[in-house]
C-alpha positions as MATLAB code, in Angstrom:
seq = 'XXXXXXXXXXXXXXXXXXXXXXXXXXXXXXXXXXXXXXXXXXXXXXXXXXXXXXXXXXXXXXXXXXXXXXXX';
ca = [
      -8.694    4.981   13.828;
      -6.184    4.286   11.695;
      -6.975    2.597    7.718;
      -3.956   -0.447    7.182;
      -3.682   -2.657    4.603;
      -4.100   -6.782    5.085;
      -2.988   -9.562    2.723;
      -5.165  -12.975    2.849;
      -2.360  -15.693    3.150;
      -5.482  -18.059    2.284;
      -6.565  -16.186   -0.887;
      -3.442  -13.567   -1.711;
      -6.051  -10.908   -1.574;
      -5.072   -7.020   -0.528;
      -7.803   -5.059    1.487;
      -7.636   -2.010    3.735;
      -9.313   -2.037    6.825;
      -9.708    0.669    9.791;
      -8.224   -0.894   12.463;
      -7.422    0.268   16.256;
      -3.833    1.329   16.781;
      -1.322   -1.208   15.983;
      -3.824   -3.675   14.845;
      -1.496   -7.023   14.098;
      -4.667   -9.001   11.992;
      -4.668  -12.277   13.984;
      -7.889  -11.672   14.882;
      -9.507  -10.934   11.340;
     -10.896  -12.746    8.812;
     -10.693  -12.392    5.162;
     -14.024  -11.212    3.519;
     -13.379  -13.191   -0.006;
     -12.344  -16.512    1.417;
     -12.841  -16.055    5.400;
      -9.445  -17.417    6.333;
      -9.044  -16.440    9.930;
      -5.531  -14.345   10.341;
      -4.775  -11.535    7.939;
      -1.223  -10.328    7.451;
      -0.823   -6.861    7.902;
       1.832   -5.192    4.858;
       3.138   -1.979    4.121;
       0.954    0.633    2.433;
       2.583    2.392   -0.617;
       1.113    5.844   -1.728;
       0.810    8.096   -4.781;
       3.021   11.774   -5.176;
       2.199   13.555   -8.035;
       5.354   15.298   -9.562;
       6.286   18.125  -12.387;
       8.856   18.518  -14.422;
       9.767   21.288  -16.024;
       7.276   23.298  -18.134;
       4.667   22.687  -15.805;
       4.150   19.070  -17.747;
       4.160   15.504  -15.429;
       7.443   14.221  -14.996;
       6.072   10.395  -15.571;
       8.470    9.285  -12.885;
       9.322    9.368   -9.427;
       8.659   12.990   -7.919;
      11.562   14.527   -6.540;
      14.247   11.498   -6.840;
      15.829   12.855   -9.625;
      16.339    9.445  -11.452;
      15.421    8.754  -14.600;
      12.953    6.454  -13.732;
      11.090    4.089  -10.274;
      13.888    1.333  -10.907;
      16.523    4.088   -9.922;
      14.800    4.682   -6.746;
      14.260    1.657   -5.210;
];
């Protein structure tokens, strides 16, 4: 089963949840406010990166930009 991340349109909070395949939210409810409904959003992870030197780049890893605004 796959973990996805919810947002409460009631309360604005985030939560991950595992979920069967494809799981829309309609049918869940929010554990902080219990609205009925969750909205299901995009999950956004963590790289870690080096530079060179063996030292953490402190940006992006491997987008070459100078810096997160450069790659989005």
């Amino acid at each position: 089963m796959p973990i996805y991340e919810f947002k409460c349109p009631g309360c604005g909070k985030r939560l991950e949840m595992l979920s069967s395949m494809g799981e829309k939210g309609n049918g869940l409810v929010c554990p902080a406010c219990g609205h009925a409904g969750l909205a299901r959003v995009f999950s956004t992870f963590a790289t870690g990166g080096r530079s060179e030197g063996g030292k953490s780049s402190g940006g992006c890893a491997g987008c070459g930009g100078k810096g997160c605004a450069t790659c989005h």
